[in-house]
C-alpha positions as CSV (number, residue, x, y, z in Angstrom):
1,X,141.3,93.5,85.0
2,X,138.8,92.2,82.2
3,X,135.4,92.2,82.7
4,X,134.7,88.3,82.9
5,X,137.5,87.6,85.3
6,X,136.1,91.1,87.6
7,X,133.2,89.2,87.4
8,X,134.1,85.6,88.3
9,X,136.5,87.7,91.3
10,X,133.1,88.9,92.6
11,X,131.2,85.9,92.3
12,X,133.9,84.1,94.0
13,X,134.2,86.7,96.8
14,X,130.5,86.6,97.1
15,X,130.2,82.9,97.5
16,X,133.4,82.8,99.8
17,X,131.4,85.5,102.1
18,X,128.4,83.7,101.8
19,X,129.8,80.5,103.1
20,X,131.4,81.9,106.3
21,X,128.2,83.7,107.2
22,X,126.4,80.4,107.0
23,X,128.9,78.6,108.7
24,X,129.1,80.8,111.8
25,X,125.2,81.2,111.8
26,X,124.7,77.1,111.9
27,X,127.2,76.5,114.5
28,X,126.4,79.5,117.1
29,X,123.9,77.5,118.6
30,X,125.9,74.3,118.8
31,X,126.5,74.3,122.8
32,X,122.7,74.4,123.7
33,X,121.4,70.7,124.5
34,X,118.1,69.4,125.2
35,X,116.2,72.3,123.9
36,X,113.2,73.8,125.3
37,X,114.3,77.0,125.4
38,X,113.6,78.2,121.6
39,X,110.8,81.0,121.7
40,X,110.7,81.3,117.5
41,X,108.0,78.3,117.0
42,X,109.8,77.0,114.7
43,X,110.3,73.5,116.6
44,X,112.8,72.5,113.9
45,X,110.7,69.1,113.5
46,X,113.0,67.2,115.1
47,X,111.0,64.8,116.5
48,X,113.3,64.6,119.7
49,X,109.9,65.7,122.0
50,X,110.5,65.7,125.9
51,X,112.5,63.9,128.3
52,X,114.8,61.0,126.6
53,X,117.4,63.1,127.3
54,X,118.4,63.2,123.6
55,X,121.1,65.3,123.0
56,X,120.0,67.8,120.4
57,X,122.0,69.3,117.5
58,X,121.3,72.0,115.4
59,X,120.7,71.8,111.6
60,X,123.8,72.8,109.4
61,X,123.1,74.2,105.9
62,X,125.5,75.5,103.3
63,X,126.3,76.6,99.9
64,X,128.5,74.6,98.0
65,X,130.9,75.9,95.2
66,X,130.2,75.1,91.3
67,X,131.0,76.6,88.3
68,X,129.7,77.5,85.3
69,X,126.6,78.7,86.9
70,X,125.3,76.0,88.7
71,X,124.3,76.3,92.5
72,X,124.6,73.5,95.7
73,X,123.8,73.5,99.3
74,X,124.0,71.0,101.7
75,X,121.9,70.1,104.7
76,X,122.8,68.0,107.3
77,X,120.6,67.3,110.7
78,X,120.5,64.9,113.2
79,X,117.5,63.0,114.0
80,X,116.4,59.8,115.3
81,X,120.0,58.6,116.3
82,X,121.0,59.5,112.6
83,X,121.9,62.3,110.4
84,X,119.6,63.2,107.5
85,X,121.5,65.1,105.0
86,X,120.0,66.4,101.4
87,X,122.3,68.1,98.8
88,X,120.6,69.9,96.0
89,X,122.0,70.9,92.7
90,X,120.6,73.6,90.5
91,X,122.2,73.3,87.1
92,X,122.0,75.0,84.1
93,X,120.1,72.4,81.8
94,X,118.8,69.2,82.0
95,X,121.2,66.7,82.3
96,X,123.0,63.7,84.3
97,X,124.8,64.1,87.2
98,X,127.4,61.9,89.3
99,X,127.0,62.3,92.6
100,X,129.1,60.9,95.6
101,X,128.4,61.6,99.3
102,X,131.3,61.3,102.1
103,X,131.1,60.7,105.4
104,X,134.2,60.5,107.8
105,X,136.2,60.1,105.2
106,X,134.1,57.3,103.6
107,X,132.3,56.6,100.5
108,X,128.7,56.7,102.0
109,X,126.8,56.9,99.0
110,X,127.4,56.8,95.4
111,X,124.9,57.0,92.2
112,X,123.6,59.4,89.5
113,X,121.1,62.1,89.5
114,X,119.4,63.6,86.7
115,X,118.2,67.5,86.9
116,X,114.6,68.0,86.2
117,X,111.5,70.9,85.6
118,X,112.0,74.0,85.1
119,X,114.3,74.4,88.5
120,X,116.5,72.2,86.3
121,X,117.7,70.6,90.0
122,X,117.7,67.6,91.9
123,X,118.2,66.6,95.7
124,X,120.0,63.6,97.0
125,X,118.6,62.6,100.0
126,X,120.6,59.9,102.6
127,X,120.5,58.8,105.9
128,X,123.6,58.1,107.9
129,X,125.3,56.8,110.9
130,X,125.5,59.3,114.1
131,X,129.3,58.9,115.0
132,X,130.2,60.3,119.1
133,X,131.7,63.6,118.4
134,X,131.5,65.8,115.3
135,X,130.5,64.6,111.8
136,X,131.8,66.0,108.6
137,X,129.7,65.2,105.6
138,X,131.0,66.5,102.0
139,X,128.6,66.0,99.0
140,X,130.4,66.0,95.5
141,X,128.7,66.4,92.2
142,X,130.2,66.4,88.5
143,X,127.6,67.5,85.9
144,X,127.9,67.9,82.1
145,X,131.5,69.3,80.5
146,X,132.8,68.9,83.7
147,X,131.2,71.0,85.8
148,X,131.6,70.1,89.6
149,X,129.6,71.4,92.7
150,X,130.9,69.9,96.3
151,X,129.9,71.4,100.2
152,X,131.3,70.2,103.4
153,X,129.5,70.1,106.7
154,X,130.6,69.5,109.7
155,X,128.3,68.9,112.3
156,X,129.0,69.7,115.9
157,X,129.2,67.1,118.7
């Protein structure tokens, strides 16, 4: 095996790892409702407060795939009776980016994003409908030469 396609191999594995780890750490806590019983301080800023009996679900965050050395993650939380996502791109240079965001198999949001700074990255911010039961989210973005970066959430009911 070459050296460039040991390298994408281990990358790839890397990423793949990465992914599951994040998955199964975001959706352990998925059962637990109504809080009160997290000790870390954290508080999540969720807003949710006491009593209201809101049901409470945790925040879901993972890497997306890209290539040519670009970077994604997606977030997706619920909050107010809605779900606040964010996807964020790090690319390579400064340039324009399309970006779509899918929500139950809909278009939810569609536009262009250009990368910025030093970071050379931008985040995509939307708010979206809180549908009973799970929610899968996929963000999708296609950068100069083709480059692509998408993540899929999906949110536990």
């Amino acid at each position: 095996m070459s050296l460039p396609a040991l390298r994408t191999f281990a990358r790839t594995f890397l990423l793949t790892v990465a992914v599951v780890v994040a998955a199964a750490a975001g959706s352990t806590p998925a059962f637990a409702r109504g809080g009160g019983g997290d000790s870390s301080g954290s508080g999540g800023g969720s807003g949710s407060g006491r009593g209201g009996g809101a049901d409470v679900r945790p925040a879901v965050r993972v890497a997306g795939t890209c290539g040519k050395g670009a970077s994604s993650s997606l977030r997706v939380r619920s909050r107010d009776g809605g779900l606040e996502t964010e996807f964020e791109v790090h690319g390579r240079t400064v340039a324009s980016w399309r970006v779509t965001i899918v929500h139950e198999q809909q278009v939810a949001w569609r536009g262009s994003r250009r990368t910025i700074g030093a970071s050379r990255s931008f985040s995509v911010g939307y708010r979206l409908p809180d549908y009973a039961g799970a929610d899968a989210v996929t963000a999708r973005a296609v950068g100069p030469r083709g480059v692509v970066c998408t993540a899929s959430v999906t949110l536990p009911g």
